[in-house]
C-alpha positions as CSV (number, residue, x, y, z in Angstrom):
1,X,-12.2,2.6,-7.3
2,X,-10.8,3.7,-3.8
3,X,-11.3,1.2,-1.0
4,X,-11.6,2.7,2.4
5,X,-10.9,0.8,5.5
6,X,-11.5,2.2,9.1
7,X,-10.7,0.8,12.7
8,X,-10.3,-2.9,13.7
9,X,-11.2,-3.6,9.7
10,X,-7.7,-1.3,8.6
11,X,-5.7,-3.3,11.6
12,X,-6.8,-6.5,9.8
13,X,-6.5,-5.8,6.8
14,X,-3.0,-3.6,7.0
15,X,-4.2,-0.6,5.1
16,X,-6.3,2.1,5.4
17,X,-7.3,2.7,1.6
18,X,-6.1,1.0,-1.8
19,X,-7.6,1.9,-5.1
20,X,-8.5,-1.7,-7.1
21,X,-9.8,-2.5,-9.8
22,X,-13.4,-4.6,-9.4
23,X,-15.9,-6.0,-12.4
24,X,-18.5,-6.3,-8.9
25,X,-22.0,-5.4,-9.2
26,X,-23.0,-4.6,-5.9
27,X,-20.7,-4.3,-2.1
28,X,-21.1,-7.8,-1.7
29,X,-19.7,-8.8,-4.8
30,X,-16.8,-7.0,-4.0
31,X,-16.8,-8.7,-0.7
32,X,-16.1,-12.0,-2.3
33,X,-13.4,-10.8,-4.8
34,X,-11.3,-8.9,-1.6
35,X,-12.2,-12.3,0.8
36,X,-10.5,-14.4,-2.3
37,X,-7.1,-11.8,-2.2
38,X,-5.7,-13.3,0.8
39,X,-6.2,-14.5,4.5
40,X,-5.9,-11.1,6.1
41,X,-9.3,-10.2,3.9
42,X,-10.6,-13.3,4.7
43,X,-10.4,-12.5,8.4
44,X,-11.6,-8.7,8.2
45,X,-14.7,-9.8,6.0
46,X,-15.3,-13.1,8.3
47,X,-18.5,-11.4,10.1
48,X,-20.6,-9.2,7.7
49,X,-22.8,-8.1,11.0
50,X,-19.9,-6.4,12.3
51,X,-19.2,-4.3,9.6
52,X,-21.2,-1.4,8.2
53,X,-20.2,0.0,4.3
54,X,-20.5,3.5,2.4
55,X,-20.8,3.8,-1.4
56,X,-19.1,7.1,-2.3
57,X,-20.3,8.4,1.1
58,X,-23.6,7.4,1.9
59,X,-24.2,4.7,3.8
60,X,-25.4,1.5,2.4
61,X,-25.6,-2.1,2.5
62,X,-24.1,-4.7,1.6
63,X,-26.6,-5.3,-1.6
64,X,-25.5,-2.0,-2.3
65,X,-25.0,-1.6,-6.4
66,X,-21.4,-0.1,-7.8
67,X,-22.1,0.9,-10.7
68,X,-20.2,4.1,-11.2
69,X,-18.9,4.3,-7.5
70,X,-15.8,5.8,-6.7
71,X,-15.2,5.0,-3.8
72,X,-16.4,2.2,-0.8
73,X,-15.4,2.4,2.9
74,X,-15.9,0.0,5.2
75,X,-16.1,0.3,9.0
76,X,-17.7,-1.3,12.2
77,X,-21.0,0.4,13.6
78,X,-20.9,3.7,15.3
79,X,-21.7,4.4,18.6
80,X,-23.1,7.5,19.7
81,X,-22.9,9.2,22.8
């Protein structure tokens, strides 16, 4: 599965995309496995409120299932103006 990371969630992390492989059910199960890689993870996933997810393109939530997904981005809320 591709991973997709956008803004402030990219600078912490250090990436903007990796493809992984992931047994998790559902976004937040993922979550936990990326939060468990290393510190830099740790510190991009620290507040869940801050951060709004997309299962192969359509937005979602964090309870979110992956079954079949190809790919998840994360990214913080969008403003509009």
């Amino acid at each position: 599965m591709d991973v997709l990371y956008f803004a402030w969630v990219r600078e912490r992390i250090g990436l903007p995309r990796e493809r992984i492989e992931t047994s998790a059910a559902t976004v937040s199960d993922l979550v936990e496995e990326l939060r468990g890689r290393e510190d830099r993870y740790a510190a991009a996933f620290a507040d869940l409120s801050a951060i709004r997810v997309a299962v192969d393109q359509e937005l979602g939530d964090f309870d979110s299932p992956l079954a079949n997904a190809r790919e998840v981005a994360f990214f913080p809320p969008m403003t509009g103006g």
